[in-house]
C-alpha positions, 0 to 999 in steps of 0.5 A: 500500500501506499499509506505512509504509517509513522509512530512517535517512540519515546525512549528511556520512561523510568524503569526501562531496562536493556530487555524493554529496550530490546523488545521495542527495537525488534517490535519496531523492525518487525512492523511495516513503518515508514518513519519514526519520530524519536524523543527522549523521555524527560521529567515533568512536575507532577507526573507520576513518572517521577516517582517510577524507578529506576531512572535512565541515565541521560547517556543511555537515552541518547544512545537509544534514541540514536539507535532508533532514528538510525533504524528509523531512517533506514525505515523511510527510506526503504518506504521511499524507494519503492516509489522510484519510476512512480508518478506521485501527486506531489503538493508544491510549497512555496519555500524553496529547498534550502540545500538545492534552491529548487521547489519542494513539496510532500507527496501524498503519503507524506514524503518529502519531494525535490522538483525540478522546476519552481514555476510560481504558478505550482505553489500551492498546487497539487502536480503529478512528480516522476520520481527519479532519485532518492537522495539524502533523505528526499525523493527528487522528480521531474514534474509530468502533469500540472 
């Protein structure tokens, strides 16, 4: 299917151990996901976590997050590559692509998309992009029908 399904994963809560940890990275492999949005846990006043033990060390946060963005990046991109050689209805913005300078926009399941021209007359437009690269993250294409 062509559902982009995404989850927020929040890692170190209080008591989570190695073996927690490693059941949320396998479930996270196994499932069929095209992203993940990854956020240490920290403490908020007046929340019952604070008095769950023990707690994660901030050290240990990191490198699991940094574990699971690493994984989830691997994720969207495997989900963008099957759209290769694909037309997508691609919703064109008006900020440009801070890297190249060429017009950007995000598909329809939600995938970020270089083009290869930046008329004004597309802002804010739905065209119909050829995808022909996946590059740093983006799918880049060339617009087919306006």
């Amino acid at each position: 299917a062509d559902v982009a399904i995404g989850i927020d994963v929040m890692v170190g809560f209080p008591g989570e151990g190695e073996k927690e940890f490693g059941h949320t990275l396998q479930l996270l492999s196994d499932l069929p996901l095209a992203y993940l949005h990854v956020f240490p846990y920290s403490e908020r006043p007046g929340t019952a976590a604070l008095a769950i033990q023990p707690k994660v060390p901030e050290k240990v946060k990191k490198e699991r997050a940094a574990i699971l963005r690493e994984l989830g990046a691997k994720k969207r991109e495997a989900f963008a590559l099957r759209f290769l050689g694909k037309t997508l209805p691609v919703l064109v913005e008006q900020t440009k692509d801070k890297k190249t300078g060429l017009a950007k926009g995000f598909s329809h399941n939600y995938l970020p998309v270089i083009l290869d021209k930046h008329p004004s007359s597309l802002v804010n437009k739905i065209v119909g992009v050829g995808i022909e690269h996946y590059r740093e993250g983006k799918l880049t294409g060339r617009v087919v029908h306006e």
